[in-house]
N, C-alpha and C positions, 0 to 999 in steps of 0.2 A: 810419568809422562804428562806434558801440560798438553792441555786442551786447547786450542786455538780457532778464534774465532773468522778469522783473516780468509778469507776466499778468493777467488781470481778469475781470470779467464786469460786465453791462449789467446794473441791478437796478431796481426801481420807484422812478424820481424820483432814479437814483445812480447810482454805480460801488464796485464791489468791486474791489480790486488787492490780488494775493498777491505776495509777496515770497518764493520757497523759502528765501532763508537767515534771514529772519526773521519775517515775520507775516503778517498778514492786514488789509488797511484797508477801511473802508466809508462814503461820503460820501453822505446823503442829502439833498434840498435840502426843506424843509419850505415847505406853507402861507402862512408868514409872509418866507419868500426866504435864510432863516439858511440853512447847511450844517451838517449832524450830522455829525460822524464817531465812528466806531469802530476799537478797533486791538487786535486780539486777537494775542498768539503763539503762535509753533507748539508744538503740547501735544506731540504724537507725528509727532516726524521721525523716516524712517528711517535707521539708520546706513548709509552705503554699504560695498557688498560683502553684505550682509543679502537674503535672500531676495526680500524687495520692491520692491529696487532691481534685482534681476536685468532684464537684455535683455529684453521681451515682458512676462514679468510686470509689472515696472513699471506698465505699459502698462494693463494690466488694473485695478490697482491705484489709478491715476487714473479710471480709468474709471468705475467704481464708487461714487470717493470724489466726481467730480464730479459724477457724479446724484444724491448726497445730499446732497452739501454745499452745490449750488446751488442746489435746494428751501429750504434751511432758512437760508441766507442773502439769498435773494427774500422770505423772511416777514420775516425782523428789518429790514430797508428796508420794508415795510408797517406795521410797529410806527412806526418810527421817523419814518415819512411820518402817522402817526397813524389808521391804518387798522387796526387789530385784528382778530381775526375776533373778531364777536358775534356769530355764529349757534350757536345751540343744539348742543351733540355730540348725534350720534345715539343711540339704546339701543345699537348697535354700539358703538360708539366709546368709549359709559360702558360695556361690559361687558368690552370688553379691556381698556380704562384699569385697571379693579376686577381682574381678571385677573392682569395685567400690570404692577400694581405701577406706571405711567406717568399722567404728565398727559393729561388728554381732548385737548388741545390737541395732545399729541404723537403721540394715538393718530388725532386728524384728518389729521396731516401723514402721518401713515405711508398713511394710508388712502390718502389724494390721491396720493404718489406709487405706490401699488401699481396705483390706476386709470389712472396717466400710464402705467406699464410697461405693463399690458393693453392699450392702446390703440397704443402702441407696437410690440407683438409684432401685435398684428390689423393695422394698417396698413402694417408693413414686413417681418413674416415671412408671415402665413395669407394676406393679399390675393394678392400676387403669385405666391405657391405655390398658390394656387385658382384663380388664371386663367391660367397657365400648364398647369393640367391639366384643362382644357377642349381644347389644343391636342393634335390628330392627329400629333402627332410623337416619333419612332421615339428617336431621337439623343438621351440623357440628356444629353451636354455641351451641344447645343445649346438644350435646358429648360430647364438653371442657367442659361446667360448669359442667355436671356430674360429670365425671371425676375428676374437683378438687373437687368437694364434694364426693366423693370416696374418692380423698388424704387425706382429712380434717380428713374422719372418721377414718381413717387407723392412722391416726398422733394420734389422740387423743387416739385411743386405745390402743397403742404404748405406750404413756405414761403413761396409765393407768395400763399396762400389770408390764411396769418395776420399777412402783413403790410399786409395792408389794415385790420388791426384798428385802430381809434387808440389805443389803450393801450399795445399791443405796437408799434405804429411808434415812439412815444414811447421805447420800451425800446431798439429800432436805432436811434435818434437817440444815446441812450446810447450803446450800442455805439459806434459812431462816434465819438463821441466820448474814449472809452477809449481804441480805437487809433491817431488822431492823435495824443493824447498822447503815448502810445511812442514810436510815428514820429517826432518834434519831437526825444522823450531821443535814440535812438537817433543822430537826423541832427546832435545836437547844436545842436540849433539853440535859441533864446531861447524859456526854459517858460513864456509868459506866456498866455492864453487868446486874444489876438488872431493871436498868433505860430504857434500852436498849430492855429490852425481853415487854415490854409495846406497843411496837409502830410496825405499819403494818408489815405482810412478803412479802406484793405485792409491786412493784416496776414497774413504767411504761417506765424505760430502761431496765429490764429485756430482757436476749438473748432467752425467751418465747415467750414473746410479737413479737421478731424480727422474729422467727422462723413460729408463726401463720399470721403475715402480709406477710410473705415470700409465707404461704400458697394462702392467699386471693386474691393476686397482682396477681400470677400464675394463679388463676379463669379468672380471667380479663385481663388479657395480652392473654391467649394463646386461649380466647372464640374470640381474633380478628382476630386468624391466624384459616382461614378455612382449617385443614389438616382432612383428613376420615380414611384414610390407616393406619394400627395401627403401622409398622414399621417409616414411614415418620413423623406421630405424637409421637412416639416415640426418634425419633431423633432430631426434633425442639424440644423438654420438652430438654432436653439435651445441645443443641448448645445456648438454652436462657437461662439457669440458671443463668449466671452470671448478666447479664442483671436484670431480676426478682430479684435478689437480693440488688442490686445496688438503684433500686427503694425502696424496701422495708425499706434500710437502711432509707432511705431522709424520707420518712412516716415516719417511729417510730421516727427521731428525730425531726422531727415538732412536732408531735404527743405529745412527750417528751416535748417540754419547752414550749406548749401551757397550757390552765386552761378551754379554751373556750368550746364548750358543743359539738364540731365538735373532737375538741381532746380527750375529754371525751369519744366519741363513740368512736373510733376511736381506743382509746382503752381498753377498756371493755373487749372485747373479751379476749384477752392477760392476762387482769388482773384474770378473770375467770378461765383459764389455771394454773395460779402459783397457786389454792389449789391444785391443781395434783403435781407440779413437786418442791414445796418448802412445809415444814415443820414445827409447832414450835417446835424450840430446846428449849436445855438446856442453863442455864447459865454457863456455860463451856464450851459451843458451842460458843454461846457469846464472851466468853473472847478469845478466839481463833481470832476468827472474829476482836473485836477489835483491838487486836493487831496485825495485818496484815496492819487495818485498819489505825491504828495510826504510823506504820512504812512508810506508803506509804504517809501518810500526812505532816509525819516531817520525811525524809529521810537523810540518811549519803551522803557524798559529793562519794562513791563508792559502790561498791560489797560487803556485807558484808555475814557470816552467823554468830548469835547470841543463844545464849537461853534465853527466859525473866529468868531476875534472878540473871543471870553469866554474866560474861565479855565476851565481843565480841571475838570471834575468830580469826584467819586470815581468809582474803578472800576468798571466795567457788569460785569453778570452775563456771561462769556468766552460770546462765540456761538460756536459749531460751526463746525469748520475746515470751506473749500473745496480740495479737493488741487487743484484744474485750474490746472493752470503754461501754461494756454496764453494768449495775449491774447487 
């Protein structure tokens, strides 16, 4: 079985697959049934042995790069699917832009993701640290563990909720389809989109898998820090996130190029979550997928955007790298 280092993400009407040793590709399927792609390289690798490739921080450093870099690669598949934002920027939005020296467009996206972290930090740090300290209980270890099994539940149902969306199933059908994909490289077996709809949707470098160990680690890192007071526990879940993350990263990739029956458990969990948040698609879904897949694996010596079919274009404007190496 080869090992494959090729990761992705699920995008509107596509797939993204990152390549760490070379690029970035992005397959859109437009209106009309053509496939867009895009194929940016990498601007800014780390060198290894370089501080951001250390043990943990790494960790963090994806972490980071994947929440921004997957907002602003879910827009250029909206662009690309021919879906623009035309709504108006707000006087916010034109008074940073004016500010800030930035496009309104970019001062909307930042907006969007600041609102995504808020709602983030309320539903997976304040919730569960607010209902935890309703409870008559003595024992600060046994209030962390609640607490993340609070977050646990709240996560899962969370995904639960948004996968009844049709838009967002449409994106798990993506999903799904990205990770059979691998599945098929990996198993060796024939890349073709019928060959390809045969083999797993679960993946055990899924950014699932990363985001339920992110859960679990948080259980047990923050059940060592004795905090009672629901503001000061509130605020350690916050000042450690990067941390908790960093670790989680190092888990799922042991976890990931192990067979043993320790990484088998280890993850389970993760894998049990992708029937929620991935899909079987279509073979058009597939074809999509592979050709992302197959750009980012024999890439151009540059930038390109292309259509399968027709002749390459001139160069696209270089979209904004995704760091997430995970499938």
């Amino acid at each position: 079985m080869k090992r494959c280092t090729v990761g992705g993400q699920a995008v509107m009407e596509g797939v993204m697959m990152k390549n760490p040793e070379n690029g970035t590709a992005l397959a859109v399927r437009q209106s009309d049934g053509t496939i867009v792609t895009e194929y940016y390289q990498n601007k800014n690798r780390h060198k290894k042995g370089t501080f951001p490739t250390w043990p943990v921080v790494r960790g963090v450093y994806a972490f980071v790069e994947a929440l921004s870099g997957g907002m602003k690669i879910t827009t250029r598949s909206a662009e690309l699917l021919g879906e623009e934002m035309t709504e108006e920027p707000t006087k916010f939005e034109k008074w940073l832009s004016k500010k800030l020296g930035k496009s309104a467009g970019d001062m909307a996206m930042t907006v969007a993701v600041v609102l995504a972290a808020a709602l983030a930090v309320g539903l997976f740090v304040i919730l569960p640290s607010l209902v935890v300290s309703f409870l008559k209980i003595e024992s600060t270890f046994l209030v962390s563990l609640l607490e993340g099994v609070v977050r646990l539940l709240i996560f899962i149902g969370y995904l639960l909720a948004i996968s009844r969306i049709k838009d967002i199933h449409r994106v798990f059908m993506y999903h799904g389809a990205e990770h059979k994909t691998i599945a098929c490289y990996e198993a060796e077996g024939e890349m073709t989109p019928e060959n390809i709809l045969k083999y797993t949707r679960l993946h055990p470098r899924c950014g699932t898998n990363y985001l339920f160990l992110v859960m679990m680690v948080s259980i047990l890192f923050f059940a060592c820090i004795p905090v009672r007071a629901f503001l000061p526990r509130v605020l350690t879940r916050l000042l450690f996130i990067p941390l908790v993350a960093g670790l989680a990263y190092e888990v799922l990739k042991a976890a990931a190029a192990s067979d043993g029956w320790l990484a088998r458990a280890v993850r389970a969990p993760g894998l049990a979550l992708q029937h929620i948040t991935t899909a079987e698609p279509t073979a058009d879904m597939v074809e999509v997928a592979l050709a992302a897949f197959n750009l980012a694996m024999d890439p151009p010596d540059h930038d390109i955007r292309v259509t399968v079919g027709a002749q390459p274009e001139a160069p696209a404007e270089a979209a904004p790298e995704q760091a997430d190496d995970q499938a």
